[in-house]
C-alpha positions in Angstrom: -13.8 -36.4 14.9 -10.2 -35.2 14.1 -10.5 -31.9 15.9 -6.6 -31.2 15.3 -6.0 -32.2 11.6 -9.4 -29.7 10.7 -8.1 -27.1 12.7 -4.9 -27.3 10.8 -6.7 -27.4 7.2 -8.6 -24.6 7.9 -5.1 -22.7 8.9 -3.5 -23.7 6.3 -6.3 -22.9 3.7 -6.1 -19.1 4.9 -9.7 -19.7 7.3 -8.5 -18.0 10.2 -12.3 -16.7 11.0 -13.9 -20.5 10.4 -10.8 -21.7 12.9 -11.6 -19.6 15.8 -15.3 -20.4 15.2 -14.7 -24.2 15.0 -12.5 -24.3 18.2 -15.2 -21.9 19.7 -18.1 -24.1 19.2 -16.3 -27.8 20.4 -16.1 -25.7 23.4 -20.6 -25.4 23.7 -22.3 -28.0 24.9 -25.6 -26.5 23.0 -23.8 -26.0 19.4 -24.6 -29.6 19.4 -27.8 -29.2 19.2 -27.7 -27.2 16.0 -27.8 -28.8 12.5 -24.9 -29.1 10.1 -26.4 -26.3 8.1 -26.8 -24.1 11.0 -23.1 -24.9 12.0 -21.9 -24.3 8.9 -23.8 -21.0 8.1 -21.9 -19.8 11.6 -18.2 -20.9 10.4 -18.8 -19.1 7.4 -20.4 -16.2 8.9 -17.4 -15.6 11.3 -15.0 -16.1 8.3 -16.5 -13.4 6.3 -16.5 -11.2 9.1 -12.5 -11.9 9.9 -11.8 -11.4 6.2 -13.7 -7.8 6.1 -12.3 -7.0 9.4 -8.6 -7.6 8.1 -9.2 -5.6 5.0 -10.7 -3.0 6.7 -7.2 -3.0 9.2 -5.5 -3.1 5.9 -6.8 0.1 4.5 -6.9 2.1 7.7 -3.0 1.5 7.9 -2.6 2.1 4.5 -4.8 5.4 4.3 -2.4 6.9 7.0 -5.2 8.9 8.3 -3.9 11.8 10.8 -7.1 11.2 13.0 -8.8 8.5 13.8 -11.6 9.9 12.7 -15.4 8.4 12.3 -19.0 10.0 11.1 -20.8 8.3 14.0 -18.6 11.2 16.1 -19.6 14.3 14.5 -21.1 16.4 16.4 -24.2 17.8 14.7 -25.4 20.3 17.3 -22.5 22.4 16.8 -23.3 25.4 14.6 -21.2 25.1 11.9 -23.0 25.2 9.0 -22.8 21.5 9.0 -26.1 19.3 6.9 -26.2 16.0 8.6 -28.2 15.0 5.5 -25.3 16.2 3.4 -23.1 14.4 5.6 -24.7 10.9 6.0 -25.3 11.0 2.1 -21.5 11.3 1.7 -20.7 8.4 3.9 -22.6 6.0 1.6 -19.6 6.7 -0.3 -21.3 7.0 -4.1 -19.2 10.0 -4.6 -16.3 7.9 -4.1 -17.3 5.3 -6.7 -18.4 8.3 -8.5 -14.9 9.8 -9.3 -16.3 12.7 -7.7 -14.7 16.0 -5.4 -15.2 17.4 -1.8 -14.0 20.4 -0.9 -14.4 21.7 2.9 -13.2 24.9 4.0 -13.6 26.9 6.9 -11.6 28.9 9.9 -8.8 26.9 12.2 -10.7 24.7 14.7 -14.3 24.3 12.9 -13.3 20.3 12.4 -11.5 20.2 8.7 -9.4 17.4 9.8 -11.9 15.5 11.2 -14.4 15.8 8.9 -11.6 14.7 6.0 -10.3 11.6 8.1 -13.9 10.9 9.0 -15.1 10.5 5.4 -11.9 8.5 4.4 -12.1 6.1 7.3 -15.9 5.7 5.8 -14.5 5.0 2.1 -12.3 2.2 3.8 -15.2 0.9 5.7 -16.7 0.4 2.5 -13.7 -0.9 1.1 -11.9 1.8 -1.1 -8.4 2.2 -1.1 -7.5 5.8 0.4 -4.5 7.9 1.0 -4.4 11.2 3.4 -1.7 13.7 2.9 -1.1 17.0 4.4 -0.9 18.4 1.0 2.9 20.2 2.0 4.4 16.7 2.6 2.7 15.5 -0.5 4.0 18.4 -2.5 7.5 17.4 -0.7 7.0 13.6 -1.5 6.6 14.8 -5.0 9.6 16.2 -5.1 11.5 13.4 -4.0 9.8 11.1 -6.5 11.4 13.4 -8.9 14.5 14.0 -7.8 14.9 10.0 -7.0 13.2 8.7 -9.8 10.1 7.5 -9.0 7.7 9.9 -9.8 5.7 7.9 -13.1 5.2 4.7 -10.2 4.2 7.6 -7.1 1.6 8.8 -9.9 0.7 5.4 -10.9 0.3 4.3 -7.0 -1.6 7.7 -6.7 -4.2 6.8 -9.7 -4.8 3.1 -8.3 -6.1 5.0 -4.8 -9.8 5.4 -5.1 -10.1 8.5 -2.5 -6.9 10.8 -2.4 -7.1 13.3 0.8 -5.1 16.4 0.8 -5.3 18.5 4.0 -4.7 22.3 4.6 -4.6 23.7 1.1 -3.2 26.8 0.9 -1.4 27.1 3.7 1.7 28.6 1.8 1.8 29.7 -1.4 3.0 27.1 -4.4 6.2 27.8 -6.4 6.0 26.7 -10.5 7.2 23.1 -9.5 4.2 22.3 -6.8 1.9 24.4 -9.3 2.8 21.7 -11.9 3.1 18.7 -10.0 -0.3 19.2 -8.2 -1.7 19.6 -11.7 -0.5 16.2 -12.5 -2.3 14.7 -10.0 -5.5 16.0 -10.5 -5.1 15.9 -14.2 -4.9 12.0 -13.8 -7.6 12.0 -11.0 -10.1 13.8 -13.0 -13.3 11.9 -13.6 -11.3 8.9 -12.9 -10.5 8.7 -9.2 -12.1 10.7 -6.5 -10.8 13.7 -4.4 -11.1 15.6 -1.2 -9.5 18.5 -0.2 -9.5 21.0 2.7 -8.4 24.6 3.4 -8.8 27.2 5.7 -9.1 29.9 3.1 -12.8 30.2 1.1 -12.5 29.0 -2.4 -12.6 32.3 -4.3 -8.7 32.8 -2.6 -7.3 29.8 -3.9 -6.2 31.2 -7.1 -4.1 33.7 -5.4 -2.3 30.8 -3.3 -1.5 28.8 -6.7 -0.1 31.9 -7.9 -0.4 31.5 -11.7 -3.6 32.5 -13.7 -3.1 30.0 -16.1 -2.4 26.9 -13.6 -5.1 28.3 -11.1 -7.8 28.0 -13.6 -6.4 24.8 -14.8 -6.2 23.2 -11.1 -9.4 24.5 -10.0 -11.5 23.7 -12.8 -10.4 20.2 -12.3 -11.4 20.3 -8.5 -14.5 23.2 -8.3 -17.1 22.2 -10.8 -19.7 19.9 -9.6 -18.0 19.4 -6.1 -20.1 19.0 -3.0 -18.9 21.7 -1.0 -18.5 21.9 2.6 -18.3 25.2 4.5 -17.6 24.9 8.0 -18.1 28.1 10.6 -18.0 29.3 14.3 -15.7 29.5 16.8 -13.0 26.6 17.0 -14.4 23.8 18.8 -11.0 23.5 21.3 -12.5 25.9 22.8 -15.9 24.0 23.9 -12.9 20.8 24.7 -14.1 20.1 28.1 -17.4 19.2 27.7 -17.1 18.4 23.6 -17.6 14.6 21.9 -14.8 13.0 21.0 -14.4 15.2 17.6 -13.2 18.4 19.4 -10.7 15.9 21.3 -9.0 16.2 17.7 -10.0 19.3 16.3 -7.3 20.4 14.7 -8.1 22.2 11.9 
């Protein structure tokens, strides 16, 4: 058998995962045993498990998440006004597919952050191209596109991502510029590409953040009707940090 000369085929045909498997399996006396087909069904099992593996590591670095974040994590016994079954629906990721909107608000601490990064790192498990942004450097990075330029490609980048996260909403109120740039965004999004956002401050308050009537209704009817909304409540989970799972490690929001 010309061991050396396969393993190089395979690495040059891109078949990293069938590579490691091949080497893997001159080195068990038993594989031996096994019949071609049986062999074969292994190499090409490891091989699609590299290549989802990879593009999973692919979208996790380009998502940026803040947290690393994961549903398995949450902790349900917490009384925040948290529906597992909401929850669990959400990470099958239909809403995603569905060009749909999730909003979660609640007081600093109750697990915002989490709960955002958490549902994006599901969408990239499932293989949908995200992007989290606190939403003040997003509103910065939309200014720069402007002033340098680049602002039809940021929107156009924007519209190819299938989830786009924006985090603490309302954490300063927007001037005209942000007002219309955020409009933009979610005028392009809308019932084409999905959405999640988070704030601190309950949804009826969000029109006096934006600051305009006119934009507020216009940015909030593209983000309010239909969303599955999330209400988080209680004391901040720092607080039960000692003895907490790993979500109240990062509770930041």
């Amino acid at each position: 058998m010309l061991i050396e000369p396969t393993l190089d085929r395979l690495h040059e045909l891109g078949l990293k995962g069938m590579a490691q498997a091949f080497a893997e399996q001159l080195g068990v006396p038993d594989v031996q045993s096994l019949t071609f087909e049986d062999r074969l069904a292994m190499l090409l099992e490891r091989e699609t498990s590299e290549r989802e593996n990879r593009r999973l590591r692919r979208l996790l670095q380009l998502a940026k998440l803040r947290l690393d974040a994961s549903l398995e994590d949450i902790d349900f016994r917490s009384p925040r006004g948290i529906d597992k079954s909401v929850v669990l629906r959400l990470a099958g990721c239909d809403w995603v597919r569905n060009h749909q909107v999730v909003l979660i608000t609640g007081a600093t601490g109750t697990g915002k952050t989490y709960l955002a990064c958490a549902l994006a790192q599901a969408a990239c498990r499932h293989g949908l191209s995200t992007r989290y942004f606190r939403l003040s450097r997003f509103l910065d990075d939309l200014a720069l596109a402007k002033a340098d330029g680049s602002y039809p490609k940021f929107l156009d980048r924007l519209l190819r991502t299938q989830l786009l996260a924006l985090d603490d909403f309302g954490m300063a109120p927007l001037v005209d510029a942000q007002r219309r740039d955020l409009l933009d965004v979610l005028e392009d999004r809308y019932g084409r590409r999905a959405t999640l956002v988070t704030s601190q401050l309950p949804i009826e308050h969000w029109h006096d953040v934006i600051g305009d009537p006119t934009f507020g209704d216009a940015i909030l009817d593209r983000l309010v009707h239909h969303a599955h909304r999330i209400t988080l409540k209680g004391p901040s989970m720092r607080r039960n940090k000692p003895n907490a799972p790993s979500e109240s490690d990062s509770a930041s929001n």
